[in-house]
KEKE-3310 file (N, C-alpha, C; in steps of 0.2 Angstrom, whole numbers, plus 5000, padded with zeros to 4 digits):
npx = (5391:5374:5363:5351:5352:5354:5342:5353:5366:5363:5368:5383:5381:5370:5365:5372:5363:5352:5356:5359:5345:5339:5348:5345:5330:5332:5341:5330:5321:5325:5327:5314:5313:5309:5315:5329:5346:5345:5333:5340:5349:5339:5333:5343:5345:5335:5340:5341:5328:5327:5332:5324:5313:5315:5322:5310:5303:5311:5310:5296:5295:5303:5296:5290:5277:5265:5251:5247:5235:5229:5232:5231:5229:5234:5232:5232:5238:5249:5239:5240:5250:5259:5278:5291:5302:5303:5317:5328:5330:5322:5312:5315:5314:5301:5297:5299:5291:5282:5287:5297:5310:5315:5333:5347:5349:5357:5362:5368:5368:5356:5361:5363:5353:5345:5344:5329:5319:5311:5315:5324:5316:5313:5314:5310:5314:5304:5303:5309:5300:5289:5285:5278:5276:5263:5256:5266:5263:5250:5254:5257:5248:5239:5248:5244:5231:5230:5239:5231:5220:5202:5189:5196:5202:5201:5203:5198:5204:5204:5211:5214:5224:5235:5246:5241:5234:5241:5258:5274:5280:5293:5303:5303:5305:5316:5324:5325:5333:5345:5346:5348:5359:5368:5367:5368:5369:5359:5345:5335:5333:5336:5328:5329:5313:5298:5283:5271:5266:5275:5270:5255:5240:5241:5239:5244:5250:5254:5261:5272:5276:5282:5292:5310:5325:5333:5322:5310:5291:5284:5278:5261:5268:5279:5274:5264:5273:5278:5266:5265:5275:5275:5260:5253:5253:5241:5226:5217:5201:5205:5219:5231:5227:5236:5246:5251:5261:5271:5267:5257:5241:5226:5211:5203:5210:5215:5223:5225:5233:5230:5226:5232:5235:5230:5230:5219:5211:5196:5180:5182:5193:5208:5211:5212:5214:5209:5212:5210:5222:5223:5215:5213:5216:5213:5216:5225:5241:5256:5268:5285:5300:5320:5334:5351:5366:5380)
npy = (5590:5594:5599:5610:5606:5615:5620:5620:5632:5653:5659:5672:5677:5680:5688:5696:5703:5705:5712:5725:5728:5733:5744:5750:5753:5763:5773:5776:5782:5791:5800:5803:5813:5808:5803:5809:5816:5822:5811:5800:5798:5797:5784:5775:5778:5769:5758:5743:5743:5741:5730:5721:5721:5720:5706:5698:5700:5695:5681:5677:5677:5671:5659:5644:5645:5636:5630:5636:5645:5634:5633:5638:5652:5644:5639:5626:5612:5605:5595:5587:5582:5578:5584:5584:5572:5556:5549:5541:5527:5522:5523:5512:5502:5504:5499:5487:5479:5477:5471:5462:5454:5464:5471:5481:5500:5515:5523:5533:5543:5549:5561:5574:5584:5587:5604:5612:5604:5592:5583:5566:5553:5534:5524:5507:5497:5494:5483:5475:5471:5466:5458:5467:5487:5492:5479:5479:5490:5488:5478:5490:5496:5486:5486:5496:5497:5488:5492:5505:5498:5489:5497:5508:5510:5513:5508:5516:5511:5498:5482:5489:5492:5489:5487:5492:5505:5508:5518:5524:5538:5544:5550:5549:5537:5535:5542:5535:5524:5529:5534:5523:5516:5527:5521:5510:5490:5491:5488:5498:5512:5531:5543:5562:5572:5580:5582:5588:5600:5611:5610:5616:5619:5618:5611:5593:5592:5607:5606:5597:5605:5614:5609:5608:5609:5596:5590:5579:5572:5561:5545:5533:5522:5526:5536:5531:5521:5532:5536:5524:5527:5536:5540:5549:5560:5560:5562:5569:5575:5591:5589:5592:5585:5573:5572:5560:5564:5557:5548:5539:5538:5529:5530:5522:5513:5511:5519:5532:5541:5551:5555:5553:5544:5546:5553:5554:5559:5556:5555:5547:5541:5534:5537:5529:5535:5542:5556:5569:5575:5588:5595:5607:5608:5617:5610:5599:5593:5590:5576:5577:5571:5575:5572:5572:5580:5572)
npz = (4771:4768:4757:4745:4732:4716:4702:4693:4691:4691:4678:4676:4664:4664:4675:4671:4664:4669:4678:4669:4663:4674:4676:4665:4668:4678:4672:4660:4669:4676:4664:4662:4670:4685:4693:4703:4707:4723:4725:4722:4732:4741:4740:4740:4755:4760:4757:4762:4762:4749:4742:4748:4742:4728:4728:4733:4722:4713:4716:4716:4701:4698:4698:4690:4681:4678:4676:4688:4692:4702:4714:4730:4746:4761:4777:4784:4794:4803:4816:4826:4833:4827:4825:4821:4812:4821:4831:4820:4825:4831:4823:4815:4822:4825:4809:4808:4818:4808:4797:4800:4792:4788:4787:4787:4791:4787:4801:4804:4794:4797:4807:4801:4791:4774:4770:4771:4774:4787:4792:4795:4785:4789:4775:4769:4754:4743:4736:4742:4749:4742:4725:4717:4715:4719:4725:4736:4739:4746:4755:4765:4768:4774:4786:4790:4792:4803:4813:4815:4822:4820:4812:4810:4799:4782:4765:4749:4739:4736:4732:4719:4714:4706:4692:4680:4686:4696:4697:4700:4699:4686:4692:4703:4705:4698:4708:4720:4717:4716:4728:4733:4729:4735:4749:4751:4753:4764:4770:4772:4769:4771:4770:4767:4770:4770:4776:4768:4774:4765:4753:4756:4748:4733:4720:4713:4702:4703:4711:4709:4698:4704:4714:4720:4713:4719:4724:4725:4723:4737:4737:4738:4743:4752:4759:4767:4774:4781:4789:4795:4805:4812:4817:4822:4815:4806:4813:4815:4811:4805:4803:4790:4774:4764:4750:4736:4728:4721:4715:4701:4696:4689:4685:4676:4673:4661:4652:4655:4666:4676:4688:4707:4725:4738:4757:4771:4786:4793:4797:4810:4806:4797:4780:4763:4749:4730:4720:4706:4698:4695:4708:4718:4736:4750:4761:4760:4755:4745:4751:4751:4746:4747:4738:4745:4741:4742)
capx = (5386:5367:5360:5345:5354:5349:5342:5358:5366:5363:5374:5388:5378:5361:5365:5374:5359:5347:5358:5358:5340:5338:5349:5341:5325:5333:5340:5323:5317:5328:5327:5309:5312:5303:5319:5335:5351:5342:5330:5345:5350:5334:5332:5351:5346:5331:5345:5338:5319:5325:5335:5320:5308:5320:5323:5304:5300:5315:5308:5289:5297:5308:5292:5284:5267:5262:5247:5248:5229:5228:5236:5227:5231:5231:5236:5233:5244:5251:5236:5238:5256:5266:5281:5295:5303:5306:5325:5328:5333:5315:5307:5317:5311:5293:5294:5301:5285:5278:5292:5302:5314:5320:5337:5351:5350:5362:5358:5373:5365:5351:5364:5358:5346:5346:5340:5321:5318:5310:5323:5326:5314:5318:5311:5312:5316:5300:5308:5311:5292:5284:5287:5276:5276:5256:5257:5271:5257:5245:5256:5260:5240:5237:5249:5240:5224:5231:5239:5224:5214:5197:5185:5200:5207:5199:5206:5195:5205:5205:5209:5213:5232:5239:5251:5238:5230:5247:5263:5277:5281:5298:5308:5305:5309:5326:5331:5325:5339:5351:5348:5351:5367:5372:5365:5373:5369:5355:5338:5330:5336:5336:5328:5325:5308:5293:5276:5264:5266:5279:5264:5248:5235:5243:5239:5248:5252:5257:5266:5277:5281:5285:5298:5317:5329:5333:5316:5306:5285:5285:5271:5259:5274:5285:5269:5259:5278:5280:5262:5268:5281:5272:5252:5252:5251:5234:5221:5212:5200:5209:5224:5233:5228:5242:5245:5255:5263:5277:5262:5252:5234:5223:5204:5198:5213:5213:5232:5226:5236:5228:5225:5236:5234:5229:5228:5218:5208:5190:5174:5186:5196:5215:5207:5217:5211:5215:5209:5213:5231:5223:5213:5218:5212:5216:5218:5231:5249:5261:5274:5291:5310:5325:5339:5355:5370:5383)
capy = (5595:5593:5605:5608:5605:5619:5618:5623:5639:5657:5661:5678:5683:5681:5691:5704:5705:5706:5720:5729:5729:5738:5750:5755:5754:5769:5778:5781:5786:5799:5805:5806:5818:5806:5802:5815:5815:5819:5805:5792:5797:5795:5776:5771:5777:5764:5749:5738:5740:5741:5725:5713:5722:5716:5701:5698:5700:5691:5676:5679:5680:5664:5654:5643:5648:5630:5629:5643:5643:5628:5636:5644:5651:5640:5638:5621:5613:5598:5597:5580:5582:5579:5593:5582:5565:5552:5546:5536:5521:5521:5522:5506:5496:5503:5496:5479:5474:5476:5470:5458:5454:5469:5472:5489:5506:5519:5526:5540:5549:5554:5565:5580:5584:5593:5611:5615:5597:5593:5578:5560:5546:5528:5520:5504:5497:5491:5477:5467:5467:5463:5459:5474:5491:5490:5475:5483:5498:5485:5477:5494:5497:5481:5486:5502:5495:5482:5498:5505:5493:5489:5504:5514:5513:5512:5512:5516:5509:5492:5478:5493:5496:5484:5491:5498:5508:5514:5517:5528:5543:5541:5555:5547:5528:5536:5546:5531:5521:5536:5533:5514:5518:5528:5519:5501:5486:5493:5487:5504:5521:5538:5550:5567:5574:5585:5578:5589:5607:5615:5611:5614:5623:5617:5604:5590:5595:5611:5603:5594:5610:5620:5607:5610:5603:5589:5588:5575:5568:5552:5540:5529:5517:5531:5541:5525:5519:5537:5534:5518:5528:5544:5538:5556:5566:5562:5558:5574:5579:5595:5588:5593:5579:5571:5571:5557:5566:5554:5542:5541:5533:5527:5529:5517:5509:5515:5522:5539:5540:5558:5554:5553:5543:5554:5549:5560:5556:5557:5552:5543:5535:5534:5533:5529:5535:5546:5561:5571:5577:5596:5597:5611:5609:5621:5606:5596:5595:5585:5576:5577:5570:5579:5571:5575:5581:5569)
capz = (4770:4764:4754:4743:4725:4713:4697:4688:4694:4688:4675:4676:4659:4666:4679:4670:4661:4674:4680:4663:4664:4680:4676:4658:4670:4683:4666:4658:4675:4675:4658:4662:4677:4690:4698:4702:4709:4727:4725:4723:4739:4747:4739:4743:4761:4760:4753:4763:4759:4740:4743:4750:4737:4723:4730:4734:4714:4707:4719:4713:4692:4695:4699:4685:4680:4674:4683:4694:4695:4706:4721:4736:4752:4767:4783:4787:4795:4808:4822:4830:4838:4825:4821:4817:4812:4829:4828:4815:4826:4833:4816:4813:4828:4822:4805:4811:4822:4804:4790:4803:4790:4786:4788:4792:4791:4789:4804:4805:4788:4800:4811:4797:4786:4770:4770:4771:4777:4792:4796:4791:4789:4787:4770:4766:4748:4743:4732:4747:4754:4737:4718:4714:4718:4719:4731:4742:4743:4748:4764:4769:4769:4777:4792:4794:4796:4809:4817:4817:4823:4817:4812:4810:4793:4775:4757:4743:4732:4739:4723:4713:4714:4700:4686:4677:4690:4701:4696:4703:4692:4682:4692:4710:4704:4697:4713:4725:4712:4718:4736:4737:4728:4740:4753:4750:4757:4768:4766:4776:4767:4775:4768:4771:4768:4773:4778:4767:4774:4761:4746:4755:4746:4729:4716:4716:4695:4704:4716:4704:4694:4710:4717:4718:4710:4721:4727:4723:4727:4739:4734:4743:4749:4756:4765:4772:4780:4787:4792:4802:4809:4814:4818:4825:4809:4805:4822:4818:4802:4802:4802:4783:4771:4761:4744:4734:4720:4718:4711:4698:4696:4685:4689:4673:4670:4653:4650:4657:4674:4678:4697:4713:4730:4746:4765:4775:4792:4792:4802:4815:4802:4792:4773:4758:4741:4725:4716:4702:4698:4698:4711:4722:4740:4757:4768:4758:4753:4743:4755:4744:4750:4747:4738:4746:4740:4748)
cpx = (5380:5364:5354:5351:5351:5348:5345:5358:5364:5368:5377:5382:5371:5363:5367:5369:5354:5348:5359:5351:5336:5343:5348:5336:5326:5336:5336:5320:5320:5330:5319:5308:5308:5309:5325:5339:5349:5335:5334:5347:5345:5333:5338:5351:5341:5333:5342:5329:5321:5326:5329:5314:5309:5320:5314:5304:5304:5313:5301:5290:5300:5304:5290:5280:5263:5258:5246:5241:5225:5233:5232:5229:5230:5237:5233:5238:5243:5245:5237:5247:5261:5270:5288:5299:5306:5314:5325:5330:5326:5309:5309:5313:5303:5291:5296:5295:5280:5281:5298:5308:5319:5326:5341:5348:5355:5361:5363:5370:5358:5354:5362:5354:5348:5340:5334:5317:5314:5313:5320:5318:5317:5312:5313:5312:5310:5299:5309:5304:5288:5287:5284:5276:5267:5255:5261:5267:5254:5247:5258:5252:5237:5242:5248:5235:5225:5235:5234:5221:5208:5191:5190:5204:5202:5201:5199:5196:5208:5204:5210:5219:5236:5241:5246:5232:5234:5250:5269:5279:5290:5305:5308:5308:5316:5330:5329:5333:5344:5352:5350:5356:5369:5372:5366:5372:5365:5347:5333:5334:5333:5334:5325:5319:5305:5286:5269:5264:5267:5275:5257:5245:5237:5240:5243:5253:5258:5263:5272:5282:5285:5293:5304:5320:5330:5327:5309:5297:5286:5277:5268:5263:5275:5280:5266:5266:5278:5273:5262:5271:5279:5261:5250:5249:5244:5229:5217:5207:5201:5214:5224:5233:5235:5242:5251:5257:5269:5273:5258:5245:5229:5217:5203:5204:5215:5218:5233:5227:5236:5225:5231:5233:5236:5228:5225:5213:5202:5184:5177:5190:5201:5211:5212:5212:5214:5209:5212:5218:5228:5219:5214:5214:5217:5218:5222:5236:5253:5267:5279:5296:5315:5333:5349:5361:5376:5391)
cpy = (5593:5597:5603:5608:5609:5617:5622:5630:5644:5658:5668:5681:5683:5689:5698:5706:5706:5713:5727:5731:5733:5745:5754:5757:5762:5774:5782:5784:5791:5803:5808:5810:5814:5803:5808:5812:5813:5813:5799:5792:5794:5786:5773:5774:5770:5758:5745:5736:5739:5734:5721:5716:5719:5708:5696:5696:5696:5683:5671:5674:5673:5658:5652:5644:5643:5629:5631:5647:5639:5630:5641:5646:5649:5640:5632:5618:5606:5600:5592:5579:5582:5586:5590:5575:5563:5552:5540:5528:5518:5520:5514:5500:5496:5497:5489:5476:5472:5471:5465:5455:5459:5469:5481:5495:5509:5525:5535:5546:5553:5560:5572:5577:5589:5599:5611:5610:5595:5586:5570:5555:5538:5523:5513:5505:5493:5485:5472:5467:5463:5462:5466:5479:5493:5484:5477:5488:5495:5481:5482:5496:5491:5482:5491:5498:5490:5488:5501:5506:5492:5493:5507:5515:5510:5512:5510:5513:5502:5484:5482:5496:5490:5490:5495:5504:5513:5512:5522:5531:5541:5544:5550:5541:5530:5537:5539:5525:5526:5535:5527:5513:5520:5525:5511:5497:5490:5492:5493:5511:5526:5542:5555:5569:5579:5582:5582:5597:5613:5615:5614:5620:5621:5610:5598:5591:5602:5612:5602:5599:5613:5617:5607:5605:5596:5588:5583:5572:5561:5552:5537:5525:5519:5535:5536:5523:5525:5538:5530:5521:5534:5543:5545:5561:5564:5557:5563:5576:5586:5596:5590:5585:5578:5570:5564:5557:5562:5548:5544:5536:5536:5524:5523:5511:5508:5519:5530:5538:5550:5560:5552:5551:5549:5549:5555:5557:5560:5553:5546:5541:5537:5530:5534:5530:5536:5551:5564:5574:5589:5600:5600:5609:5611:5617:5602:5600:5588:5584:5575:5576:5575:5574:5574:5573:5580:5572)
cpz = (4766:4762:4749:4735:4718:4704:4692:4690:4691:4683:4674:4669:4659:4670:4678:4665:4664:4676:4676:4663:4669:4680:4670:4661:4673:4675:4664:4663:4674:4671:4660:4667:4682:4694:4699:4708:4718:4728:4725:4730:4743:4746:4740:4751:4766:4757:4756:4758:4752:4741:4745:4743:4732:4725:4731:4726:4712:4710:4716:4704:4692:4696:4694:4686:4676:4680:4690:4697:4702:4710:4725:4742:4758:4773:4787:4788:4800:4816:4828:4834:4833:4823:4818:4817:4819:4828:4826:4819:4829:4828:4813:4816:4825:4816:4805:4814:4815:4797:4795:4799:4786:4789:4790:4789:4794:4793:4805:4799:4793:4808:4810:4793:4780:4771:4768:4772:4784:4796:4791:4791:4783:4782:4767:4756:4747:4739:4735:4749:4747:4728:4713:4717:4721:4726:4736:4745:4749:4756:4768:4773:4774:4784:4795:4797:4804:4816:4820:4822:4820:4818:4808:4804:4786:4771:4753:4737:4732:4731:4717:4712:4710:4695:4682:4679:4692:4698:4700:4696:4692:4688:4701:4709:4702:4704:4719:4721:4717:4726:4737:4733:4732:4747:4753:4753:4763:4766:4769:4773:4771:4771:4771:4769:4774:4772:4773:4768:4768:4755:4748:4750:4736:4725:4716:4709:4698:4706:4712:4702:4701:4713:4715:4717:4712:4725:4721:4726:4728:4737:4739:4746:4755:4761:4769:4777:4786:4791:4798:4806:4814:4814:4818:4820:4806:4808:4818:4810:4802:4802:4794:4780:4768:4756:4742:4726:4719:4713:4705:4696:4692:4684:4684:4672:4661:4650:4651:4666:4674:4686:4700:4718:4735:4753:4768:4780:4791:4795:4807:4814:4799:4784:4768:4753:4736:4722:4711:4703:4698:4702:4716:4731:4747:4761:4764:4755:4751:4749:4749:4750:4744:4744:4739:4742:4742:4745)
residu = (UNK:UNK:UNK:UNK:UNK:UNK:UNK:UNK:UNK:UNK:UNK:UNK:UNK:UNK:UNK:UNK:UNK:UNK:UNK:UNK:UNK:UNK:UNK:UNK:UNK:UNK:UNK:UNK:UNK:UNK:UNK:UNK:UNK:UNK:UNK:UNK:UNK:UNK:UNK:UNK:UNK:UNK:UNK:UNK:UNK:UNK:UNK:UNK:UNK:UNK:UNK:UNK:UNK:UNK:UNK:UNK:UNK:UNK:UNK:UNK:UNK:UNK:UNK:UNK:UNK:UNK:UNK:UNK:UNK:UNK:UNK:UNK:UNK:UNK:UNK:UNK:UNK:UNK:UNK:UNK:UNK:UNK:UNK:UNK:UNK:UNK:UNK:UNK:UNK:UNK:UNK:UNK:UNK:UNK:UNK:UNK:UNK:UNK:UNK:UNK:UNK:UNK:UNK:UNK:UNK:UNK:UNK:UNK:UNK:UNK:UNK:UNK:UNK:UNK:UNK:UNK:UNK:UNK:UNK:UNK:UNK:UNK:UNK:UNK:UNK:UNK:UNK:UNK:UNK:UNK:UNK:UNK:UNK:UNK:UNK:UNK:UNK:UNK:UNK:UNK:UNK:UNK:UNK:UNK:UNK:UNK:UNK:UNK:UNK:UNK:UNK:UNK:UNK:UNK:UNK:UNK:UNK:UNK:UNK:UNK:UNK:UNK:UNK:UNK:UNK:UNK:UNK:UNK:UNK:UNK:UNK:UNK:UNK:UNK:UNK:UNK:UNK:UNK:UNK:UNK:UNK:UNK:UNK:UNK:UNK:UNK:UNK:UNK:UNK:UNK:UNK:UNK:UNK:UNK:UNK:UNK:UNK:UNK:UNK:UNK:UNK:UNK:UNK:UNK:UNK:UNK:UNK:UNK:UNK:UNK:UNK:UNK:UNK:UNK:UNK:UNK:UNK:UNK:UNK:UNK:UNK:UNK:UNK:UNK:UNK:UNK:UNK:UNK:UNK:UNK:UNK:UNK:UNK:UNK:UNK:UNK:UNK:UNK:UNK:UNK:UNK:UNK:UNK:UNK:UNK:UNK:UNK:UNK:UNK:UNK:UNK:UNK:UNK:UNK:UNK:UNK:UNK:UNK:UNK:UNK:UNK:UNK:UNK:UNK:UNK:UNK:UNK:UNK:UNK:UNK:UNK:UNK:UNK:UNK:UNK:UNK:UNK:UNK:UNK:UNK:UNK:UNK:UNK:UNK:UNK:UNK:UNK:UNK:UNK:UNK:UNK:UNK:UNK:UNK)
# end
């Protein structure tokens, strides 16, 4: 079974306190005369609309409001064909023409997917292509552009992804630990994820707060691979840019890591850069993976 991992159940005396709450609420109503015997009837004939109205607000109310500003509404979205991961055996062969010594994947973990996912993709361990995480970035970026081809791909932050530039934030380096634990002797992990959709219009700060428990932001490694593997998700400038909230960066180098890498397609071209961590913009979204619950 693969599911979304909650961040720690409701507890019996929450819930009997929620319930408490609602029924002090309908009490004073009906002390103050604005509700009556026939008025319950009429709103226990309307159970359902109560039930999604309730439901609605306890959703709205469970949401953090850290940075709740930095959210707008969008509907951008995938225009360039992609809609969901190839089969993992295909994304393998892919990243082979580029990382030829890579080794297995466990290709059975891509049979499901966890919950609100849009399916598996196959990430290498970045550990085997480079001694840094920063250089690891830099040969995934070097097989894009050769992908490409010439014109077709730019990074802005070329020469600028050493340790005190880029790092991977602390929560993703744990759960990629957690995956090549379960994931043993395989130098190509499965994970599941979402390409960008499920954040757009948010910050990538915002992003952070917003994600569910076992959800996690991928970084420039893990997006430039499912770049390789997926050219498709961004051909078009209104294609949905891509956030890389699993990263953090460091315009001056200066031990303020208050920026994030982005990929977004633009004047004919795949460009790599970074912007602020609370810039909200209607055409991106953080892509984030999904640690399953095995």
């Amino acid at each position: 079974m693969t599911t979304r991992i909650p961040q720690g159940c409701v507890t019996q005396d929450q819930k009997d306190k929620i319930r408490d709450i609602l029924v002090a609420r309908v009490e004073k109503l009906e002390r103050l005369g604005k509700i009556s015997n026939e008025a319950g009837h009429r709103i226990l004939n309307k159970g359902d609309e109560l039930a999604d109205g309730f439901e609605e607000l306890l959703i709205r109310l469970a949401k953090p409001q850290d940075f709740a500003s930095e959210q707008v509404a969008s509907t951008s979205g995938y225009l360039s064909g992609y809609k969901a991961p190839t089969p993992i055996a295909d994304q393998v062969v892919a990243l082979k023409r580029y990382f030829s010594k890579l080794g297995t994947c466990d290709e059975v973990l891509a049979v499901t997917k966890a919950e609100g996912t849009e399916g598996s993709f196959a990430i290498p361990k970045w550990q085997l292509l480079a001694p840094t995480y920063g250089e690891a970035v830099e040969l995934v970026l070097a097989a894009l552009r050769a992908q490409r081809g010439d014109g077709k791909f730019v990074s802005f932050r070329k020469g600028e992804l050493g340790p005190k530039r880029l790092r991977e934030t602390s929560k993703k380096a744990d759960v990629f630990k957690t995956l090549a634990e379960q994931q043993k002797g395989h130098d190509i992990l499965v994970v599941d994820a979402q390409f960008g959709i499920e954040h757009r219009g948010e910050s990538v700060r915002r992003a952070r707060v917003l994600f569910q428990g076992n959800e996690f932001g991928l970084g420039a490694f893990e997006i430039g691979i499912m770049l390789l593997t997926h050219p498709e998700r961004l051909l078009d400038i209104n294609d949905l840019r891509v956030d890389c909230s699993g990263d953090e960066y460091s315009f001056d180098a200066d031990g303020r890591f208050d920026g994030a890498p982005h990929f977004l397609f633009n004047d004919g071209q795949l460009e790599f850069g970074a912007d602020d961590v609370m810039g909200m913009n209607v055409d991106s979204g953080s892509a984030s993976g999904f640690l399953r619950q095995l």
